[in-house]
ZADO-1210 file (C-alpha; in nm, 4 decimals, padded with zeros to 6 digits):
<atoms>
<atom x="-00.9077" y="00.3376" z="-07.5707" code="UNK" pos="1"/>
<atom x="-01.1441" y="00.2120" z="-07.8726" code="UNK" pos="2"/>
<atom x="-00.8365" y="-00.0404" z="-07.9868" code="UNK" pos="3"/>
<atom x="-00.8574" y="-00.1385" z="-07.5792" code="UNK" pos="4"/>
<atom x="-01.2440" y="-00.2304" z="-07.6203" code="UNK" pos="5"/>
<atom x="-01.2508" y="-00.3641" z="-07.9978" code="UNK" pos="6"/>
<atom x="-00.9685" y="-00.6500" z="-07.8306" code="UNK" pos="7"/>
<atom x="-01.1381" y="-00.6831" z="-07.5270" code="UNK" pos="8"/>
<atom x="-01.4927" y="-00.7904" z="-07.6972" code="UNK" pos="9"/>
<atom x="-01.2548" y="-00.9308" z="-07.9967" code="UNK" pos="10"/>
<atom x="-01.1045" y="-01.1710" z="-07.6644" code="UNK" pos="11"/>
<atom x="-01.4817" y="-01.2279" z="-07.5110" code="UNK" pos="12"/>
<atom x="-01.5712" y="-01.3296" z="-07.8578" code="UNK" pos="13"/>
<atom x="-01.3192" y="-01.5615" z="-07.8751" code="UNK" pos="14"/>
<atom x="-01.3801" y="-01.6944" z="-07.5424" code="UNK" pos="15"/>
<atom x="-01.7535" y="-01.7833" z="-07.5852" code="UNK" pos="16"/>
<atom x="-01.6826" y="-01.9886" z="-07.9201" code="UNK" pos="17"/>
<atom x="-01.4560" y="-02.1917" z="-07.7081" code="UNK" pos="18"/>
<atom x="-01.6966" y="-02.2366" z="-07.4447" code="UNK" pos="19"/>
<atom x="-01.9382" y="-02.3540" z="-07.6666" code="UNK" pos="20"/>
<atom x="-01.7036" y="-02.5877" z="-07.8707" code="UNK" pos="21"/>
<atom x="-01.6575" y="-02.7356" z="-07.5218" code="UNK" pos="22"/>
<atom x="-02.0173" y="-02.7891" z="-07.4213" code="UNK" pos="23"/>
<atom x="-02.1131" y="-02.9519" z="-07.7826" code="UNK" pos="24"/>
<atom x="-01.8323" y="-03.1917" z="-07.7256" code="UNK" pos="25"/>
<atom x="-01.8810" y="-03.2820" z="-07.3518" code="UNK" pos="26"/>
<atom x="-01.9561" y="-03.6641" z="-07.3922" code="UNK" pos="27"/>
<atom x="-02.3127" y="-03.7473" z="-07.2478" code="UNK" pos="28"/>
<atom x="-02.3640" y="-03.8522" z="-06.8712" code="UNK" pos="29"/>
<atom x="-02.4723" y="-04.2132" z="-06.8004" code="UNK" pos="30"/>
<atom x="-02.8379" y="-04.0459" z="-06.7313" code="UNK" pos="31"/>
<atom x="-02.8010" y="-03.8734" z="-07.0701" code="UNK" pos="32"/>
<atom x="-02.7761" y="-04.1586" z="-07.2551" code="UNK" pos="33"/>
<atom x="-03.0811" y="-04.3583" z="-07.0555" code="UNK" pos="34"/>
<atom x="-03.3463" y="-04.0511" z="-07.1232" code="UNK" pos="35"/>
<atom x="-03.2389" y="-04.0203" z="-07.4694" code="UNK" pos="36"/>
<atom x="-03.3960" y="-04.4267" z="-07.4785" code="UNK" pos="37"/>
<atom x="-03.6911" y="-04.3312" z="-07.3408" code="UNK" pos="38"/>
<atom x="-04.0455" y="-04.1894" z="-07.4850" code="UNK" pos="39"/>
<atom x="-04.4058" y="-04.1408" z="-07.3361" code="UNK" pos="40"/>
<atom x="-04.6840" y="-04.2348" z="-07.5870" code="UNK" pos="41"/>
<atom x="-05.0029" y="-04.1037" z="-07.5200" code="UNK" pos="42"/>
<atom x="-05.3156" y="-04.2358" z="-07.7665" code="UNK" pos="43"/>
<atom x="-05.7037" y="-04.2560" z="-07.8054" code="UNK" pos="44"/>
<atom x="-05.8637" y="-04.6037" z="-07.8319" code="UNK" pos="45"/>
<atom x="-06.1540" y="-04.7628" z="-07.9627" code="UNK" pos="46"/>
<atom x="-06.2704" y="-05.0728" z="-07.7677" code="UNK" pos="47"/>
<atom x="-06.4188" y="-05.3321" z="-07.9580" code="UNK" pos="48"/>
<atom x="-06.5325" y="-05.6901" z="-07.7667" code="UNK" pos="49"/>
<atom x="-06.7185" y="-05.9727" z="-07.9064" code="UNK" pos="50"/>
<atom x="-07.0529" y="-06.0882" z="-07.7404" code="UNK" pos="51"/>
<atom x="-06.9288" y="-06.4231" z="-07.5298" code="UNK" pos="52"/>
<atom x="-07.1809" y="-06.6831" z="-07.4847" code="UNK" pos="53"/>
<atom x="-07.1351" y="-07.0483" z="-07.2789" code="UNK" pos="54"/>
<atom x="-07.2983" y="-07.2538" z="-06.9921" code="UNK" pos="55"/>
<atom x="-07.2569" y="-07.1389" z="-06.6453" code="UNK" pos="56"/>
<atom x="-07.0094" y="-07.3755" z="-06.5332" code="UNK" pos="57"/>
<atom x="-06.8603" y="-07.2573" z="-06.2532" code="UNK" pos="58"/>
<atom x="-06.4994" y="-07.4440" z="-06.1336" code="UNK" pos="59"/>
<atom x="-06.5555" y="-07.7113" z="-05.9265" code="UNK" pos="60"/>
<atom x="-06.9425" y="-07.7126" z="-05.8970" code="UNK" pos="61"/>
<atom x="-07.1710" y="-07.8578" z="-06.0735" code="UNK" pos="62"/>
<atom x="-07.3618" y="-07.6608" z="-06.3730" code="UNK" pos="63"/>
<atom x="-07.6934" y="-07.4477" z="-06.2861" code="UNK" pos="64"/>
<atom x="-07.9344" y="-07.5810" z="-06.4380" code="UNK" pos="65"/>
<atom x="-07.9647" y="-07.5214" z="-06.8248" code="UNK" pos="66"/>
<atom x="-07.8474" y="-07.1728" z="-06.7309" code="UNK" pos="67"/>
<atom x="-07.6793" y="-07.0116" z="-07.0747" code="UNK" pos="68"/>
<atom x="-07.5180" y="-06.6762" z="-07.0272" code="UNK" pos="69"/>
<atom x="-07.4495" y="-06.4309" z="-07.2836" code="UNK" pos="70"/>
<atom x="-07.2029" y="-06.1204" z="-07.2377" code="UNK" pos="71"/>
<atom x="-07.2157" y="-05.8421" z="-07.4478" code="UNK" pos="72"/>
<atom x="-06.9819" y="-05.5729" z="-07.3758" code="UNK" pos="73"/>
<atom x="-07.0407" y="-05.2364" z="-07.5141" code="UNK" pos="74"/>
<atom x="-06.8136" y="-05.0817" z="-07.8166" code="UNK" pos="75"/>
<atom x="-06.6195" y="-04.7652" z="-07.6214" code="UNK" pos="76"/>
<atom x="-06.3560" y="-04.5470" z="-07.6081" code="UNK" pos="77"/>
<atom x="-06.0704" y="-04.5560" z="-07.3923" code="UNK" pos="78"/>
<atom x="-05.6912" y="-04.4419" z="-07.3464" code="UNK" pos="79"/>
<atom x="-05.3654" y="-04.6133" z="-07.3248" code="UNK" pos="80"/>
<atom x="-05.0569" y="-04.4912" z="-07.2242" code="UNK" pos="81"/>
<atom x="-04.6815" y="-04.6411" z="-07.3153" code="UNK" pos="82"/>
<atom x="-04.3109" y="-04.5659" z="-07.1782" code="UNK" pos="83"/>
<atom x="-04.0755" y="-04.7237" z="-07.3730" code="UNK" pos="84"/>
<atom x="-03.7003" y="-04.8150" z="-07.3114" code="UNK" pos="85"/>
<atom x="-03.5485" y="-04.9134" z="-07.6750" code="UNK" pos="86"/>
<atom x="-03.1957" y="-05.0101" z="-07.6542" code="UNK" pos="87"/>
<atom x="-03.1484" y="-05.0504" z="-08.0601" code="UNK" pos="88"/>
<atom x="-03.3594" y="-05.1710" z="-08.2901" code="UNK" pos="89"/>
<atom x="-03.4415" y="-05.5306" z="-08.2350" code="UNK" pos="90"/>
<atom x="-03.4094" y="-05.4558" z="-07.8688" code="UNK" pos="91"/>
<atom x="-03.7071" y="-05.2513" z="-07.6199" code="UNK" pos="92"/>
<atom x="-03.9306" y="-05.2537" z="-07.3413" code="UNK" pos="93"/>
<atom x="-04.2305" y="-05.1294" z="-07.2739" code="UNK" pos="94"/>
<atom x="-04.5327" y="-05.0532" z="-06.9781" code="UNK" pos="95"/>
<atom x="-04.8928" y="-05.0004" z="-07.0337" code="UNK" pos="96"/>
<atom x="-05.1426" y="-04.8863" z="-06.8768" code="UNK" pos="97"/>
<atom x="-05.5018" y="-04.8509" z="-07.0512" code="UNK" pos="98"/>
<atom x="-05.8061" y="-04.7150" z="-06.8773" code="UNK" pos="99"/>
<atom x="-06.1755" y="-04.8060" z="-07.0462" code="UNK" pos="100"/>
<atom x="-06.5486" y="-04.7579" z="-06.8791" code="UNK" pos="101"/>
<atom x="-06.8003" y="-05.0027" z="-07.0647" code="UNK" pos="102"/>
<atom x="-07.1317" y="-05.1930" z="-06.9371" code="UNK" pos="103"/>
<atom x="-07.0797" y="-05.5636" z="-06.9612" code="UNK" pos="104"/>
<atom x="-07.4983" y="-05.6583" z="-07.0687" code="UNK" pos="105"/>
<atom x="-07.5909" y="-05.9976" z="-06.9236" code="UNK" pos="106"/>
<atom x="-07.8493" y="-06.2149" z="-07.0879" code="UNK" pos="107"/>
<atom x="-07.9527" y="-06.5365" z="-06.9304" code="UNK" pos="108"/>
<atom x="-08.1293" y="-06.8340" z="-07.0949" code="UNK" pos="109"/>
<atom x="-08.2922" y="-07.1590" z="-07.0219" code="UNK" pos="110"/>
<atom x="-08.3770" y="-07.2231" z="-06.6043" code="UNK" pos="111"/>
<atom x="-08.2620" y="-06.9410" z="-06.4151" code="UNK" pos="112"/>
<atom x="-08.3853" y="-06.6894" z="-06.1615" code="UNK" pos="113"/>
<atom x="-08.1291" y="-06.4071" z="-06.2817" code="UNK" pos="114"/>
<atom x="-08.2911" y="-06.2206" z="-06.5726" code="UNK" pos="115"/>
<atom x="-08.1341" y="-05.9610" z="-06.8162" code="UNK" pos="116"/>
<atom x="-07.9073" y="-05.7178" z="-06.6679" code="UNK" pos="117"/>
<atom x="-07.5842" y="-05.4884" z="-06.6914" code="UNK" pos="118"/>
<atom x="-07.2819" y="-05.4080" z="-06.4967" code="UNK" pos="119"/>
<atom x="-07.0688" y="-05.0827" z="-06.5791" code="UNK" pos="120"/>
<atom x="-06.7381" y="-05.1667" z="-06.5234" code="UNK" pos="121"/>
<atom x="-06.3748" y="-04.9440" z="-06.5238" code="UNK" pos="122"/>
<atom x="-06.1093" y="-05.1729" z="-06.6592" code="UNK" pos="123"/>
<atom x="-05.7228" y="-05.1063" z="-06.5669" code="UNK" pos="124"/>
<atom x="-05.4874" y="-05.2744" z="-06.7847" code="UNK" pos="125"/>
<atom x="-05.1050" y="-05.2808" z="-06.6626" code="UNK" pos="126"/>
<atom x="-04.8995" y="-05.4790" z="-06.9067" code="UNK" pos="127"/>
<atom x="-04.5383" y="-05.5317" z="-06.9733" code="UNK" pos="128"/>
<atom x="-04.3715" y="-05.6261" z="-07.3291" code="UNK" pos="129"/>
<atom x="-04.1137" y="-05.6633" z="-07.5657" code="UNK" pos="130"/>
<atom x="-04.0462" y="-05.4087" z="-07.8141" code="UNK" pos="131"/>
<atom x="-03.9057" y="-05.4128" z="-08.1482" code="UNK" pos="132"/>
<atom x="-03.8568" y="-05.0910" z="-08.4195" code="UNK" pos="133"/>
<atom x="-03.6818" y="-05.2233" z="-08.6953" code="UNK" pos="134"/>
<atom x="-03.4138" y="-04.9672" z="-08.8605" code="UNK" pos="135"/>
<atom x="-03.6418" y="-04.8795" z="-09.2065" code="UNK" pos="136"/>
<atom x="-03.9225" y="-04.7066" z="-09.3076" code="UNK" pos="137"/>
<atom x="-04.2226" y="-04.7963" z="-09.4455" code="UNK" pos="138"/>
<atom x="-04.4118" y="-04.4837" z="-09.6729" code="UNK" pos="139"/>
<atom x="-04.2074" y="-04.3204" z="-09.4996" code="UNK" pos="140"/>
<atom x="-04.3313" y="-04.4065" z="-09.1607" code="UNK" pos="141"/>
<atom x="-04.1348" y="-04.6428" z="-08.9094" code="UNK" pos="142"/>
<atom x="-04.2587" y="-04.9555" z="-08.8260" code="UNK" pos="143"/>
<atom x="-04.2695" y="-05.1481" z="-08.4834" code="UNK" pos="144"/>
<atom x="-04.4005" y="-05.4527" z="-08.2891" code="UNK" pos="145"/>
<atom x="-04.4599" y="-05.5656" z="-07.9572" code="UNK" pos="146"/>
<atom x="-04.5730" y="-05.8518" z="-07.7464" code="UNK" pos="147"/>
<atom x="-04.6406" y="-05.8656" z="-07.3942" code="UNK" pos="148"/>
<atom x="-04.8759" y="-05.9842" z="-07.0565" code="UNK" pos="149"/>
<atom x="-05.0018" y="-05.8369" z="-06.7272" code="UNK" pos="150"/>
<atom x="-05.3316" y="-05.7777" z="-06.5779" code="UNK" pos="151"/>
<atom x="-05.6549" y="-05.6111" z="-06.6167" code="UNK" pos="152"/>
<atom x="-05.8517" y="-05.4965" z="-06.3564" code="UNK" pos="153"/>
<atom x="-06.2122" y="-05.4513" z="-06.3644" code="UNK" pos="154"/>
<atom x="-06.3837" y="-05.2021" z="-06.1374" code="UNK" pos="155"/>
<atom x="-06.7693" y="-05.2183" z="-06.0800" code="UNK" pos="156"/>
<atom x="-06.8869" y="-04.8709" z="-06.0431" code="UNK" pos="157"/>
<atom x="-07.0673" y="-04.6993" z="-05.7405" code="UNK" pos="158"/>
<atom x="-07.3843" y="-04.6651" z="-05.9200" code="UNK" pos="159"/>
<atom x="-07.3762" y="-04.9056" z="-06.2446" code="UNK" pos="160"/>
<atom x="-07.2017" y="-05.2040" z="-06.1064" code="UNK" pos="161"/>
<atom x="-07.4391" y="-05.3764" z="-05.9281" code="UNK" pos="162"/>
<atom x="-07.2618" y="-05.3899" z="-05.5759" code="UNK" pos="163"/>
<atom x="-06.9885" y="-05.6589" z="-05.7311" code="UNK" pos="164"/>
<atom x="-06.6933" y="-05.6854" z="-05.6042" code="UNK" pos="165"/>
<atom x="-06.3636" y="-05.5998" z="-05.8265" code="UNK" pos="166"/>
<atom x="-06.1532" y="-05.8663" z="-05.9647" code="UNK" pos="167"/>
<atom x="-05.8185" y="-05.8700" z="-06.1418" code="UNK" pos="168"/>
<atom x="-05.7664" y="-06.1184" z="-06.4674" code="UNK" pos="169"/>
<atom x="-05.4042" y="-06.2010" z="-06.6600" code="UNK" pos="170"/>
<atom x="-05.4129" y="-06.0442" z="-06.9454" code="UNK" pos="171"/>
<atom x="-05.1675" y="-06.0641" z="-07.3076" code="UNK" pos="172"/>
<atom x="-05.1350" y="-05.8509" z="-07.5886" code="UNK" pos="173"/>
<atom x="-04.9727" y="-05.7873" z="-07.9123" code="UNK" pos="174"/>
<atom x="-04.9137" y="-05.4621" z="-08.0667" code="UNK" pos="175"/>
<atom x="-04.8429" y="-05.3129" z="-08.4348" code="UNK" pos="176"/>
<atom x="-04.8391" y="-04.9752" z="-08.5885" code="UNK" pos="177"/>
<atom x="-04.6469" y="-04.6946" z="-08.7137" code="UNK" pos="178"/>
<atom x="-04.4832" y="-04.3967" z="-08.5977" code="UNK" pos="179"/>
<atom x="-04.3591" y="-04.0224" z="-08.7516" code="UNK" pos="180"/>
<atom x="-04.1113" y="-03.8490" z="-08.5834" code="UNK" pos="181"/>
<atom x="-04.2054" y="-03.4887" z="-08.6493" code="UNK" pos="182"/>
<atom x="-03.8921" y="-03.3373" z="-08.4527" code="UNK" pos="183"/>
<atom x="-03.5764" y="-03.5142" z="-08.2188" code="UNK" pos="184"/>
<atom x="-03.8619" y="-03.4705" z="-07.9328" code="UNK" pos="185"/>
<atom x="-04.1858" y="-03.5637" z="-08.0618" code="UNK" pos="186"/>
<atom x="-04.4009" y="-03.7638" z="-08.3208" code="UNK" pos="187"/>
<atom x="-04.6972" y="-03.9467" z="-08.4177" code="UNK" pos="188"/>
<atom x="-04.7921" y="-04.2949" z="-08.3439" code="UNK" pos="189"/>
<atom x="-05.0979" y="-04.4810" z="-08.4756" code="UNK" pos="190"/>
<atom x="-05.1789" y="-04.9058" z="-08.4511" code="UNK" pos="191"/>
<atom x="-05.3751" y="-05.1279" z="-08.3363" code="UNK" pos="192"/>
<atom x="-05.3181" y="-05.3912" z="-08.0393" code="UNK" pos="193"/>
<atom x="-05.5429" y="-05.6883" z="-07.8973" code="UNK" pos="194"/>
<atom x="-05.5943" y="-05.7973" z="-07.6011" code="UNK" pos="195"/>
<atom x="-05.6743" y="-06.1515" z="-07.4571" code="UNK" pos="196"/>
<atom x="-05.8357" y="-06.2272" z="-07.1074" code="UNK" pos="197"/>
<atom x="-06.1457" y="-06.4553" z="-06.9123" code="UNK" pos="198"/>
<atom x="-06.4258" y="-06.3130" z="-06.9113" code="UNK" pos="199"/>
<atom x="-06.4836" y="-06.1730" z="-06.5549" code="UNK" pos="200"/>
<atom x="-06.7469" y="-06.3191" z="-06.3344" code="UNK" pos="201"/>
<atom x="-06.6493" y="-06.1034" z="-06.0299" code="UNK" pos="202"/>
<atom x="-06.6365" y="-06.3791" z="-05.8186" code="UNK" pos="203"/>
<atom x="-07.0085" y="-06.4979" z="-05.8497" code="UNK" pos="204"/>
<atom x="-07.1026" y="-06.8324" z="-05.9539" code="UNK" pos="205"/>
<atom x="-07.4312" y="-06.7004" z="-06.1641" code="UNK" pos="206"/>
<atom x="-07.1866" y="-06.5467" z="-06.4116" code="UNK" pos="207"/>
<atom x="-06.9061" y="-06.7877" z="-06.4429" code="UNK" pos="208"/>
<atom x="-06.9059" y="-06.9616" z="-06.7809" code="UNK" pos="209"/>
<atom x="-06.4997" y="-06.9972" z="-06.8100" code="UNK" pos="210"/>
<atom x="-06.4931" y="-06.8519" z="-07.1488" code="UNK" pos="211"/>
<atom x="-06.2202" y="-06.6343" z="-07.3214" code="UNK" pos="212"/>
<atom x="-06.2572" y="-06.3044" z="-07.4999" code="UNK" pos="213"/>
<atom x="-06.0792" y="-06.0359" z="-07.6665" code="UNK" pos="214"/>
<atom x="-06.0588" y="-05.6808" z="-07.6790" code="UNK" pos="215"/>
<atom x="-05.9964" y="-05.5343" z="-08.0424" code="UNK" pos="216"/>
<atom x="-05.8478" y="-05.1836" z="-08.0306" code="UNK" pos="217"/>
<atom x="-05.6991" y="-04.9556" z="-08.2769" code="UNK" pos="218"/>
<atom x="-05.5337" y="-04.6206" z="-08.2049" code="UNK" pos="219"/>
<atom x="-05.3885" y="-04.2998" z="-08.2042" code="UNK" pos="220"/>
<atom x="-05.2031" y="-04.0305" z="-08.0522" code="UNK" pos="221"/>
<atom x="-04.8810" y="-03.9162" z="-07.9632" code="UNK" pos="222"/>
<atom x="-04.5270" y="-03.9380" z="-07.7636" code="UNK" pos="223"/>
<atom x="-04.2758" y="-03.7647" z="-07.6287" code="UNK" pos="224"/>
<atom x="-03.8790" y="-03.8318" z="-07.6280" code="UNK" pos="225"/>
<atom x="-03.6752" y="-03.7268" z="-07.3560" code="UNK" pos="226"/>
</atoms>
């Protein structure tokens, strides 16, 4: 009876290797090998815009006056969040999407009836770019790069936007940093990426001056691989 259950278990034993042996050498599916190219980055970012300053100018009508307008945007703190498709190293995708709240402070000059105000704004960035992560390491950490355009949307607020109406602007990017994978399933990411876009005027001719800024904004956070 005991030899009975020491061949039976010995036979179970046996079986369940196998069975395992199998599973680690069942090729990946098709969807296998797209998740495995995937990751979700989630990171913390500073927001950093330069005061803007130029003649209201509005396209297609004629100046106001001697109106000058100056916009200072307030330093703040914002998100950003990345999926990423890398097919090898030279070779990736990627989608954005940041979210940032900020006052844009308005400062008018010369002849003009408007006087010194601010409009608090959400912005919604939704970007697409190239990706690349070269092969190598650099201290240890891996490098990558990427380059891309979209939109940003900026959203007066109930209270602190002045009753303006919303308005959407193109929007490019580039984007450096480095990244520590702690385990096959999740690391450490850390850059910084600018942004370039026209200043928004929301549609109104009192704060159209037709001028370009930028958005400087380092980070860091985390992502996850699938």
């Amino acid at each position: 009876m005991i030899r009975n259950v020491s061949l039976f278990l010995a036979t179970a034993l046996f079986g369940t290797f196998l069975s395992a042996g199998a599973q680690q050498t069942t090729p990946p599916t098709f969807l296998d090998k797209q998740l495995e190219r995937l990751d979700l980055g989630v990171n913390g970012a500073g927001l950093f815009t330069p005061t803007v300053s130029g003649p209201v100018n509005p396209k297609g009508v004629a100046p106001v006056g001697d109106t000058f307008l100056t916009d200072n945007t307030s330093n703040t703190l914002g998100a950003v969040i990345t999926i990423r498709y890398v097919v090898k190293p030279l070779v990736g995708f990627e989608f954005n999407y940041g979210y940032a709240r900020y006052t844009e402070n308005y400062c008018c000059t010369a002849t003009t009836t408007q006087g010194n105000f601010g409009v608090q704004t959400q912005a919604d960035e939704f970007t697409l770019g190239y990706l690349v992560q070269p092969n190598y390491t650099f201290f240890g950490f891996k490098p990558y790069a990427s380059v891309g355009a979209g939109s940003t949307e900026f959203k007066p607020t109930a209270h602190g936007g002045e009753g303006l109406p919303k308005q959407a602007r193109a929007t490019y990017y580039y984007n450096v940093g480095l990244q520590d994978e702690l385990s096959p399933h999740f690391g450490l990411r850390a850059g910084f990426r600018q942004t370039f876009f026209l200043v928004p005027d929301y549609g109104q001719n009192y704060l159209t001056i037709n001028q370009r800024t930028s958005s400087y904004e380092p980070y860091a956070g985390f992502y996850l691989r699938f």
